[in-house]
mmCIF file of the N, C-alpha and C atoms, coordinates in Angstrom:
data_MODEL
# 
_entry.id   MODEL 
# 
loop_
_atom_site.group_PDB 
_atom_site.id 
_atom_site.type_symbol 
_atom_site.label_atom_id 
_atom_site.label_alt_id 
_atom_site.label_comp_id 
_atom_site.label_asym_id 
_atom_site.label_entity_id 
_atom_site.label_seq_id 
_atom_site.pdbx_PDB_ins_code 
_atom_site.Cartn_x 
_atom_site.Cartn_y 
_atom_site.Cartn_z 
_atom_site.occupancy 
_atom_site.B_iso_or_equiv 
_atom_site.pdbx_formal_charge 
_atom_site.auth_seq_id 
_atom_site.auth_comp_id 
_atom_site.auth_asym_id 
_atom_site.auth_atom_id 
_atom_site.pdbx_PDB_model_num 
ATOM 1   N N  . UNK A 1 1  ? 18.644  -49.431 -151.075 1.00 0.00 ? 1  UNK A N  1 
ATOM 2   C CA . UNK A 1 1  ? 17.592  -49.658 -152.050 1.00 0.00 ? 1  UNK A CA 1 
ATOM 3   C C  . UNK A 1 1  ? 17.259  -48.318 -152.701 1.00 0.00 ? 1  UNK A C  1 
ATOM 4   N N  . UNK A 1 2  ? 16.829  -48.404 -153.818 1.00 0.00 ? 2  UNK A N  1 
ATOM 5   C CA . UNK A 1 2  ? 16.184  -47.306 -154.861 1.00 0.00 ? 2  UNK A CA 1 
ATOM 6   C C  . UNK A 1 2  ? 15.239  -46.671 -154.038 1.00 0.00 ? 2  UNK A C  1 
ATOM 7   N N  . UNK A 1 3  ? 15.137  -44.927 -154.445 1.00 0.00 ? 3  UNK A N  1 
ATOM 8   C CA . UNK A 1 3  ? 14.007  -44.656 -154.090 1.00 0.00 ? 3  UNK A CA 1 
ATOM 9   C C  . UNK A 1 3  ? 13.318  -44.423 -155.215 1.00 0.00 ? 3  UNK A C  1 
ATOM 10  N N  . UNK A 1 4  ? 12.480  -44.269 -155.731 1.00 0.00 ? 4  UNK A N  1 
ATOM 11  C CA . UNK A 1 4  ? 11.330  -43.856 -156.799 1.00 0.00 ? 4  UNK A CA 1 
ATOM 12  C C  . UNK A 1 4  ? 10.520  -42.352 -156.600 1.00 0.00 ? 4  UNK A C  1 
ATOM 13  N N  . UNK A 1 5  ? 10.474  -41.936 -157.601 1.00 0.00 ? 5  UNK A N  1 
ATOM 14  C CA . UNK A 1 5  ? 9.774   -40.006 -156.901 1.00 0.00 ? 5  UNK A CA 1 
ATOM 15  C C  . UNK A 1 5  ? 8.342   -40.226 -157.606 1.00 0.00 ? 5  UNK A C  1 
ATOM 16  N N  . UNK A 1 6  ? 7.711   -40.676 -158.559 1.00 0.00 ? 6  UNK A N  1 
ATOM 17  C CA . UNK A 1 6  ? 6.364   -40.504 -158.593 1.00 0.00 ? 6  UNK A CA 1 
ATOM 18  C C  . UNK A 1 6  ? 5.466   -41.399 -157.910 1.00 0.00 ? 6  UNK A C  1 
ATOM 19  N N  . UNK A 1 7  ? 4.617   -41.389 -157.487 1.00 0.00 ? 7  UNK A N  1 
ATOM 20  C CA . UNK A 1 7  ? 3.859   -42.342 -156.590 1.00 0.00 ? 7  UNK A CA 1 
ATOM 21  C C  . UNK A 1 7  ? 4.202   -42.928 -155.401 1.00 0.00 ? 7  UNK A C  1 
ATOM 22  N N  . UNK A 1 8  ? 5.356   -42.527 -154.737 1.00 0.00 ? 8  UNK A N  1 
ATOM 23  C CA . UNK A 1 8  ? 6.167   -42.697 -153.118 1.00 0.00 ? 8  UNK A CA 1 
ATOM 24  C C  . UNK A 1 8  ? 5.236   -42.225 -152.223 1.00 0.00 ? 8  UNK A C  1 
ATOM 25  N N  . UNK A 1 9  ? 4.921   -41.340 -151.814 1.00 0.00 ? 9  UNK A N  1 
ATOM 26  C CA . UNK A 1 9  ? 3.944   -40.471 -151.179 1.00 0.00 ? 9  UNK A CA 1 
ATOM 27  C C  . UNK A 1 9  ? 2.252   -41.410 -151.092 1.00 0.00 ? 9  UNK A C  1 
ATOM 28  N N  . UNK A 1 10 ? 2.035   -41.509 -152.041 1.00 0.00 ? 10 UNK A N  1 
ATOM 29  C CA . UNK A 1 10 ? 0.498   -42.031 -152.337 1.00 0.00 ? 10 UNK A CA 1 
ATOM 30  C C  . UNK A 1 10 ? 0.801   -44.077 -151.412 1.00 0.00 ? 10 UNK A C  1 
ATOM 31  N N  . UNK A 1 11 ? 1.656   -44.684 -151.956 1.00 0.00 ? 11 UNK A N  1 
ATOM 32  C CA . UNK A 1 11 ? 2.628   -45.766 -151.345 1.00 0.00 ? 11 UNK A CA 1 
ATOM 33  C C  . UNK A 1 11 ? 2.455   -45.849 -149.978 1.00 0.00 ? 11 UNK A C  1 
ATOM 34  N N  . UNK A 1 12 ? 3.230   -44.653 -149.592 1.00 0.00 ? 12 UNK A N  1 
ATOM 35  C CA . UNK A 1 12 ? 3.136   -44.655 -148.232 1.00 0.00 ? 12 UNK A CA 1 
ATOM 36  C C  . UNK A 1 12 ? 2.273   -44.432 -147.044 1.00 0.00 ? 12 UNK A C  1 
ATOM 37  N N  . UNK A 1 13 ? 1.361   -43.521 -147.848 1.00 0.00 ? 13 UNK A N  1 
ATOM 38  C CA . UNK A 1 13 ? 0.014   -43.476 -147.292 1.00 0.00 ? 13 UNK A CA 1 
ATOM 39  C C  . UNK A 1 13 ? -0.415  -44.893 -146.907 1.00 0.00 ? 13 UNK A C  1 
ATOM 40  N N  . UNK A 1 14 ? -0.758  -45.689 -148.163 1.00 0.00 ? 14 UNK A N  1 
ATOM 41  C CA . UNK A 1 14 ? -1.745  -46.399 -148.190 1.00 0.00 ? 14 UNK A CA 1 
ATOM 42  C C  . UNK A 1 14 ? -0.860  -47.642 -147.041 1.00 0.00 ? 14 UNK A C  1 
ATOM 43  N N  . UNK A 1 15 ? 0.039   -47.891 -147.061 1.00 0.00 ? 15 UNK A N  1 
ATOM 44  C CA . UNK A 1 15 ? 1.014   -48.723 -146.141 1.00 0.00 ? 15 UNK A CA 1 
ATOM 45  C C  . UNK A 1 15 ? 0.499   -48.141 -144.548 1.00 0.00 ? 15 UNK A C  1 
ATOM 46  N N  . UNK A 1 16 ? 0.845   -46.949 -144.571 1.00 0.00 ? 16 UNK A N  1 
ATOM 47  C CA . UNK A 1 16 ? 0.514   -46.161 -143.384 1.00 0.00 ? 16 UNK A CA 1 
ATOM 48  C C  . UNK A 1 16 ? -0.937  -46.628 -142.486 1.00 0.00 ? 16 UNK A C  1 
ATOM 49  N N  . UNK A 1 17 ? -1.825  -46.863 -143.525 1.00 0.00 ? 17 UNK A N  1 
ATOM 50  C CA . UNK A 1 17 ? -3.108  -46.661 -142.980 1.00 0.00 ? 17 UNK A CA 1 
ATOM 51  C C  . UNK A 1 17 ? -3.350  -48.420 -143.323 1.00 0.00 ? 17 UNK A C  1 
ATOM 52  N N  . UNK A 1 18 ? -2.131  -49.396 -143.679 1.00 0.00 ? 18 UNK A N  1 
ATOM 53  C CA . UNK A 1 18 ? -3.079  -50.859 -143.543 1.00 0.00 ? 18 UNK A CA 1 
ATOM 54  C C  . UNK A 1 18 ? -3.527  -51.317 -145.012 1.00 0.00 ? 18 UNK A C  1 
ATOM 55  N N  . UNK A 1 19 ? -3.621  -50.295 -145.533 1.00 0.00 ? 19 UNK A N  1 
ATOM 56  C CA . UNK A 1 19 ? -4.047  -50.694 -147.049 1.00 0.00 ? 19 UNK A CA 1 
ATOM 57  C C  . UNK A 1 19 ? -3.577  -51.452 -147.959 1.00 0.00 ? 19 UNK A C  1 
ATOM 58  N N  . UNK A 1 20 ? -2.163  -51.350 -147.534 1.00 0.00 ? 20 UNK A N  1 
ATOM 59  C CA . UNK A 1 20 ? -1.056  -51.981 -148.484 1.00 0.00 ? 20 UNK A CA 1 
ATOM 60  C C  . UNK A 1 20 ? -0.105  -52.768 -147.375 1.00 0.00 ? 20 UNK A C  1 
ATOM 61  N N  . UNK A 1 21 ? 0.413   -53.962 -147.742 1.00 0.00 ? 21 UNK A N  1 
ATOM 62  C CA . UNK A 1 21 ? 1.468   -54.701 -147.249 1.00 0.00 ? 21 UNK A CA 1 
ATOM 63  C C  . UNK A 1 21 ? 2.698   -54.256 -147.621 1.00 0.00 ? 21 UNK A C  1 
ATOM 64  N N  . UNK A 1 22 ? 3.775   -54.322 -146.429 1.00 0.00 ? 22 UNK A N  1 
ATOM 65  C CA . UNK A 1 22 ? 4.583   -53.707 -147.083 1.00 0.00 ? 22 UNK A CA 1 
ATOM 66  C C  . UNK A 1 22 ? 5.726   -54.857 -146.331 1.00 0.00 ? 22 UNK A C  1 
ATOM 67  N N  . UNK A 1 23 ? 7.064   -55.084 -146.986 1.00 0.00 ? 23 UNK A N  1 
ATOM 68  C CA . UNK A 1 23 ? 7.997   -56.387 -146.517 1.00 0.00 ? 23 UNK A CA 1 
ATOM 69  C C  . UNK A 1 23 ? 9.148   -55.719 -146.695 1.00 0.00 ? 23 UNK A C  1 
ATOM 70  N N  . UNK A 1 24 ? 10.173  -56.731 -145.769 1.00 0.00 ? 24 UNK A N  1 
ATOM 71  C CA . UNK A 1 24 ? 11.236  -55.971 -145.418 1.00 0.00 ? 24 UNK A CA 1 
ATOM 72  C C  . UNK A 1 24 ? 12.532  -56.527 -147.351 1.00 0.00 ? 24 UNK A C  1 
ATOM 73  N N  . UNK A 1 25 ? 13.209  -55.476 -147.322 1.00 0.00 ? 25 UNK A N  1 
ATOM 74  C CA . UNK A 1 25 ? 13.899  -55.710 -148.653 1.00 0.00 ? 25 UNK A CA 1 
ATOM 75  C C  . UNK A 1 25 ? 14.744  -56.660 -148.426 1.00 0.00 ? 25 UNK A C  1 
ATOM 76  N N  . UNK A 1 26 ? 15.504  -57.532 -149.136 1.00 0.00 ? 26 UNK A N  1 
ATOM 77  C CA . UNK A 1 26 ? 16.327  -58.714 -149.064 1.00 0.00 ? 26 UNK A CA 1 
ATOM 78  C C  . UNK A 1 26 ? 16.905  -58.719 -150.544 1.00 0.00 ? 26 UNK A C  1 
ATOM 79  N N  . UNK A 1 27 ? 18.001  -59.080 -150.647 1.00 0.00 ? 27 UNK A N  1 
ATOM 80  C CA . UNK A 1 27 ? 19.178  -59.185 -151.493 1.00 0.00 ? 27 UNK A CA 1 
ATOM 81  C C  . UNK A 1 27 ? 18.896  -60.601 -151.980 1.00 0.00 ? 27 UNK A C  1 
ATOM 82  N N  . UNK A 1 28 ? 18.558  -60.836 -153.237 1.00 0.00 ? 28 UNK A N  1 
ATOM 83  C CA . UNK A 1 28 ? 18.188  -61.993 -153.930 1.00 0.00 ? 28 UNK A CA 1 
ATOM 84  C C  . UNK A 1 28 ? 19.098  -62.367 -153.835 1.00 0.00 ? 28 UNK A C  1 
ATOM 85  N N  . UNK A 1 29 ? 20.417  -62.494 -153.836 1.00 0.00 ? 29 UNK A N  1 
ATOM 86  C CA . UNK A 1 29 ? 21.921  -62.622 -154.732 1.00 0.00 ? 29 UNK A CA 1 
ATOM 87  C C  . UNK A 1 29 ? 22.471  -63.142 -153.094 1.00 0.00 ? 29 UNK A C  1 
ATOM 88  N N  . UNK A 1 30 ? 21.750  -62.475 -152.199 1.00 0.00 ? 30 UNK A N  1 
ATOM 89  C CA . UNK A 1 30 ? 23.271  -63.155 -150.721 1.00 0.00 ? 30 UNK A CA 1 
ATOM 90  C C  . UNK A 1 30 ? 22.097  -64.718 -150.775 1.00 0.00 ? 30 UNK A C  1 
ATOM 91  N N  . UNK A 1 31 ? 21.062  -64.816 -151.313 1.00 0.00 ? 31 UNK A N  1 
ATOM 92  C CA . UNK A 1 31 ? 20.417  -66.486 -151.012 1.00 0.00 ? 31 UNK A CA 1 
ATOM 93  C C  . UNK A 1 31 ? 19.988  -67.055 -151.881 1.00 0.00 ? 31 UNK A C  1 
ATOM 94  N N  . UNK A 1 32 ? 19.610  -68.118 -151.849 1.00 0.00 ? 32 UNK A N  1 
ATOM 95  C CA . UNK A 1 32 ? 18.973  -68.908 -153.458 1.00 0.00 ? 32 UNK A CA 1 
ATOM 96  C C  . UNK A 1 32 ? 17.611  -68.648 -153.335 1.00 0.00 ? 32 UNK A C  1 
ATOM 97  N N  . UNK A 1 33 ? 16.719  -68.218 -154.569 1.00 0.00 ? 33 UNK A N  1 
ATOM 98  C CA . UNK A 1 33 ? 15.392  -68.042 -154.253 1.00 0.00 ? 33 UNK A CA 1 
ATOM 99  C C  . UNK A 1 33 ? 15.043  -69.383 -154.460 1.00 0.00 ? 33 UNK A C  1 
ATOM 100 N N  . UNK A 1 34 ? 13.834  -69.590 -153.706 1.00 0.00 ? 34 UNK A N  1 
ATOM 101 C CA . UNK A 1 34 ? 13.134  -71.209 -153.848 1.00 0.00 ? 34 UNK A CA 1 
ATOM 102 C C  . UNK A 1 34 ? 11.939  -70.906 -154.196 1.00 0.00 ? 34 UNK A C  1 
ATOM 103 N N  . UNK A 1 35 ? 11.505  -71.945 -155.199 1.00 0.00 ? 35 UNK A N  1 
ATOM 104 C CA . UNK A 1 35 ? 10.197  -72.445 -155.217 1.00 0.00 ? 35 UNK A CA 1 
ATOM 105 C C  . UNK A 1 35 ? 8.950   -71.267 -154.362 1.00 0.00 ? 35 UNK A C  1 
ATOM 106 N N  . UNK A 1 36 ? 8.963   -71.683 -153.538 1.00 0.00 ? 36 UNK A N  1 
ATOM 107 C CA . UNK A 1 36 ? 8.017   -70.800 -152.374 1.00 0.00 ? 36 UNK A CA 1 
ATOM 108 C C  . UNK A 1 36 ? 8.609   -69.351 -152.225 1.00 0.00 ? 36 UNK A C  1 
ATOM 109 N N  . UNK A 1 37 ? 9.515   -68.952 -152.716 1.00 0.00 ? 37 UNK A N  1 
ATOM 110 C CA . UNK A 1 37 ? 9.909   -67.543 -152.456 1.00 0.00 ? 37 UNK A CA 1 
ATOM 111 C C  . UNK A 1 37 ? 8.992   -67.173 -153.892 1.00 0.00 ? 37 UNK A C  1 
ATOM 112 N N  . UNK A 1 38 ? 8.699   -68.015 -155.129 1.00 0.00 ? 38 UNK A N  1 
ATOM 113 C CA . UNK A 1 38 ? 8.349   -67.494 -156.182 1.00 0.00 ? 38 UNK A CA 1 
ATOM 114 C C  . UNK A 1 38 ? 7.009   -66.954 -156.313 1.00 0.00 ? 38 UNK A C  1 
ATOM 115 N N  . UNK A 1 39 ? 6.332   -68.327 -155.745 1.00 0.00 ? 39 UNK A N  1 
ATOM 116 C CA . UNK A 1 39 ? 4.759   -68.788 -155.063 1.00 0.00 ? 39 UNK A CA 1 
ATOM 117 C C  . UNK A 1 39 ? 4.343   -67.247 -154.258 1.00 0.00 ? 39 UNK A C  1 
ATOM 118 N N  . UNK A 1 40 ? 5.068   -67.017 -153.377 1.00 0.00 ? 40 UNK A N  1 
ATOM 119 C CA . UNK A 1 40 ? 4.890   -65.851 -152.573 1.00 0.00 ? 40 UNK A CA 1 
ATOM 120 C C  . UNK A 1 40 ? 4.684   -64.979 -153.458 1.00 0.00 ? 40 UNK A C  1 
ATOM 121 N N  . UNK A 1 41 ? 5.840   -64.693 -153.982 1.00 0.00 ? 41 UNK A N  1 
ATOM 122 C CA . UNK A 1 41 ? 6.001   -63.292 -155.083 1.00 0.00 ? 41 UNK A CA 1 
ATOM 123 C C  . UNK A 1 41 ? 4.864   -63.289 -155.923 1.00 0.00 ? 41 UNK A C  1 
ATOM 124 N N  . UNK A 1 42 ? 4.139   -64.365 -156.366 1.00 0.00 ? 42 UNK A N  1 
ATOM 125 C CA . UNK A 1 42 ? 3.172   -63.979 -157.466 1.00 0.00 ? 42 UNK A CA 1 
ATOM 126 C C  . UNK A 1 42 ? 1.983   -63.704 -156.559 1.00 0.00 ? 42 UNK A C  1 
ATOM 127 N N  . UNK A 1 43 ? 1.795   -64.560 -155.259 1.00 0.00 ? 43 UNK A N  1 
ATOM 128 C CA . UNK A 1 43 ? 0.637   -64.267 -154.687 1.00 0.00 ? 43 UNK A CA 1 
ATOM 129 C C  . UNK A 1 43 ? 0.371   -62.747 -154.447 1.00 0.00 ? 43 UNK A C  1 
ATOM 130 N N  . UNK A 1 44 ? 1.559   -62.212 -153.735 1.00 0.00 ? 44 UNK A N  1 
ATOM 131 C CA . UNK A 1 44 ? 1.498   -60.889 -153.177 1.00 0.00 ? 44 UNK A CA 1 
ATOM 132 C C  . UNK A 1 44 ? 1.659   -60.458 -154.590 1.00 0.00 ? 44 UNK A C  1 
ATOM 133 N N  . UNK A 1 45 ? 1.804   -59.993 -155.650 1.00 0.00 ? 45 UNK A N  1 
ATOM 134 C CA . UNK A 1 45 ? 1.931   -58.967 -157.014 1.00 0.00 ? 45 UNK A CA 1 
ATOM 135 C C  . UNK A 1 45 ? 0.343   -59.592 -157.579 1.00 0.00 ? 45 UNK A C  1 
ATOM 136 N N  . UNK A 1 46 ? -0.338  -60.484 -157.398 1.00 0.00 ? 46 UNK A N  1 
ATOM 137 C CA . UNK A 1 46 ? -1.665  -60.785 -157.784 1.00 0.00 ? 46 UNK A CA 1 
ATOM 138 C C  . UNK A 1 46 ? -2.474  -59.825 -156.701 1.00 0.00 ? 46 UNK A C  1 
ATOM 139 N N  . UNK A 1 47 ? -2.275  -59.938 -155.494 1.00 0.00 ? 47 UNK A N  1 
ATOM 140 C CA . UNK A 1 47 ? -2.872  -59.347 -154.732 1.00 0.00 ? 47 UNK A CA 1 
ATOM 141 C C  . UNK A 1 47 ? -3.440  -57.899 -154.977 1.00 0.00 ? 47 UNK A C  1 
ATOM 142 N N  . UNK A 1 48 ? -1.786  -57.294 -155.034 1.00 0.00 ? 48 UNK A N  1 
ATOM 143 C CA . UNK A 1 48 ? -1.995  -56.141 -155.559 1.00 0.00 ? 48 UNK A CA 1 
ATOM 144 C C  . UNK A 1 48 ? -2.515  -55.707 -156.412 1.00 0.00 ? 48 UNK A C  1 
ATOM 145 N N  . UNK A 1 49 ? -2.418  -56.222 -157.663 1.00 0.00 ? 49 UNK A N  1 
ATOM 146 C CA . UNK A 1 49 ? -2.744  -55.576 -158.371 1.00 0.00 ? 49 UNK A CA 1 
ATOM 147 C C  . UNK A 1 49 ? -4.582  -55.430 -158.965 1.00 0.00 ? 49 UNK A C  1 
ATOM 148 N N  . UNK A 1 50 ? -5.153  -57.062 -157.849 1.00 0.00 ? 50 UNK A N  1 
ATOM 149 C CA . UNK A 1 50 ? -6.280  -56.569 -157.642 1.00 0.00 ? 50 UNK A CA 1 
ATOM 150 C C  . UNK A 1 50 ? -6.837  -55.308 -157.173 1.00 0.00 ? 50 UNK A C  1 
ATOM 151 N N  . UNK A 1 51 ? -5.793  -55.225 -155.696 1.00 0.00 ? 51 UNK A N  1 
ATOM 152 C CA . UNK A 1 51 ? -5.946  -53.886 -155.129 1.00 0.00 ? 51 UNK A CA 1 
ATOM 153 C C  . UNK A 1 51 ? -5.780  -52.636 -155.992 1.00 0.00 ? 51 UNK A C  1 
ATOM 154 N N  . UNK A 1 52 ? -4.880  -52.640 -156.463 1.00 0.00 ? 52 UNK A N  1 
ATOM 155 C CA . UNK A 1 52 ? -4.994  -51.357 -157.693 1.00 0.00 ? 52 UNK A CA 1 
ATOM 156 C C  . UNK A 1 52 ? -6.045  -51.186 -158.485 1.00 0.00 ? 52 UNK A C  1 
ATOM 157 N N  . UNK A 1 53 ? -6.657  -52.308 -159.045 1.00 0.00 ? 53 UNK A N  1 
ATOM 158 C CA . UNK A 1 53 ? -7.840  -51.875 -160.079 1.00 0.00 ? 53 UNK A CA 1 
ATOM 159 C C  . UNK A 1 53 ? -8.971  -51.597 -158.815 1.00 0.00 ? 53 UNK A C  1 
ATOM 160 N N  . UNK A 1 54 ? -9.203  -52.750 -158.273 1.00 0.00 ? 54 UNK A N  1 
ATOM 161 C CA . UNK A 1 54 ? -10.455 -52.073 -156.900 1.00 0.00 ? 54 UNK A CA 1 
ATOM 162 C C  . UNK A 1 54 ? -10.067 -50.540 -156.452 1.00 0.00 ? 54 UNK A C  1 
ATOM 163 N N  . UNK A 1 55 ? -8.337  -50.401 -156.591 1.00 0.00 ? 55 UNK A N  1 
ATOM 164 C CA . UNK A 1 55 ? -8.556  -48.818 -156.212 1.00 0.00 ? 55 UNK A CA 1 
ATOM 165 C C  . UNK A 1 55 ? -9.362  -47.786 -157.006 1.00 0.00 ? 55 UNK A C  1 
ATOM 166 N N  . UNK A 1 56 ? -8.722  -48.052 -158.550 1.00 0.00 ? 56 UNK A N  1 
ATOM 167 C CA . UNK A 1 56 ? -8.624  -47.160 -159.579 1.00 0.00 ? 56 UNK A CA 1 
ATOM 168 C C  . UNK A 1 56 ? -10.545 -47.260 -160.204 1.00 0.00 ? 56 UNK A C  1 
ATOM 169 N N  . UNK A 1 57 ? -11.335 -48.365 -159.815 1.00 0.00 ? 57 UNK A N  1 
ATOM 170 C CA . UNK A 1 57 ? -12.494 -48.329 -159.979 1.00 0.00 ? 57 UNK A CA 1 
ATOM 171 C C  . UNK A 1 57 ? -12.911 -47.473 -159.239 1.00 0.00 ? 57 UNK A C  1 
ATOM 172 N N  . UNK A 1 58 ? -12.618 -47.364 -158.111 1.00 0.00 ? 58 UNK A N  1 
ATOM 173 C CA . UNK A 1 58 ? -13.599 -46.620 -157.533 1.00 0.00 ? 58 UNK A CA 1 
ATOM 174 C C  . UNK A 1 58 ? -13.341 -45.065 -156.785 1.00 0.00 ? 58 UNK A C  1 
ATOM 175 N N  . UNK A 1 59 ? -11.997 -44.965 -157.554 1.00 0.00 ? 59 UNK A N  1 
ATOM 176 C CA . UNK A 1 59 ? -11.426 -43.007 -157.428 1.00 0.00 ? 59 UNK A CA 1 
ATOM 177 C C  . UNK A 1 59 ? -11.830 -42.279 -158.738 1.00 0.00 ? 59 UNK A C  1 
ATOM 178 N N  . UNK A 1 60 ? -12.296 -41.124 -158.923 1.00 0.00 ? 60 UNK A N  1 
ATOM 179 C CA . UNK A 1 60 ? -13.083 -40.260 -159.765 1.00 0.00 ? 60 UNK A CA 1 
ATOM 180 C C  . UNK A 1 60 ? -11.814 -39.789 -160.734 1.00 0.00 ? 60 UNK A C  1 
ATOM 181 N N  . UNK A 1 61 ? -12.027 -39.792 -161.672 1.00 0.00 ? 61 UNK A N  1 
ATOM 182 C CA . UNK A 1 61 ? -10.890 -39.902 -162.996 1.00 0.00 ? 61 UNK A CA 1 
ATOM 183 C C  . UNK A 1 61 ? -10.247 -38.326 -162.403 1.00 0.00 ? 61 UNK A C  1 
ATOM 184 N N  . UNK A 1 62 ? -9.023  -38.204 -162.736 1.00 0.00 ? 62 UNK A N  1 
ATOM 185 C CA . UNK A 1 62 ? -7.896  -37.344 -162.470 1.00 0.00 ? 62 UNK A CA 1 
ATOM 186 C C  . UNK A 1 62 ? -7.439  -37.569 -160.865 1.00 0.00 ? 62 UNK A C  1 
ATOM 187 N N  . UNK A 1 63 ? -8.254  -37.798 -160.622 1.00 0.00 ? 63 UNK A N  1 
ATOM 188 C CA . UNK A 1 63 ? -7.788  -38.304 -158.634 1.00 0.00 ? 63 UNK A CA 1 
ATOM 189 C C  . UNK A 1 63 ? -6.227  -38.228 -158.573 1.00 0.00 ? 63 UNK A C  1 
ATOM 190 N N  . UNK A 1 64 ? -5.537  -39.346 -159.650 1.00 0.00 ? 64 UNK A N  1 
ATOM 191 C CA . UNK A 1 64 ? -3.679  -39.564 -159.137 1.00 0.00 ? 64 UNK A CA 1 
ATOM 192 C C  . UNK A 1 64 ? -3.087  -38.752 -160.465 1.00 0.00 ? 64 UNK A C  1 
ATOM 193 N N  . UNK A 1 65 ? -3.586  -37.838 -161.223 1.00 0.00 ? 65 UNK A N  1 
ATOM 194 C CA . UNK A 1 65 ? -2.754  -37.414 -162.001 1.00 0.00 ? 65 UNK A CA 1 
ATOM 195 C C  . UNK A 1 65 ? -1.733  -36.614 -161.699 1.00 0.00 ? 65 UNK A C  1 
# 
C-alpha cells in the first residue's frame, strides 16, 4: 500500500491514542464489493469527517499548518 508524507504522523497519533479507527487494507479487485461493503464505507468516511470538523473547530488556527 501507498504511503502518503503530509499528515501520516498527525494519522497516527490520533489512531495511536483511540481517536481514529483504523482497518486492515484489502484488495478490492481479489473480491466483489457488496452492497454492505458500500454501506460501511460511507458510514465510516461520514464518521470521519465529522471527526475532522469537531477536530478543526476546536484547534486554534495554524495548529496543522
Amino acid at each position: 500500500m501507498a504511503r502518503w508524507e503530509k499528515g501520516e504522523r498527525t494519522v497516527q497519533y490520533l489512531i495511536g491514542r483511540g481517536r481514529l479507527d483504523s482497518f486492515p487494507y484489502f484488495d478490492p479487485a481479489a473480491a466483489p464489493i457488496t452492497e454492505s461493503d458500500a454501506s460501511w464505507a460511507i458510514e465510516k468516511a461520514t464518521a470521519a469527517v465529522s471527526g475532522v470538523k469537531a477536530l478543526l473547530a476546536a484547534t486554534p488556527p495554524g495548529r496543522f499548518s
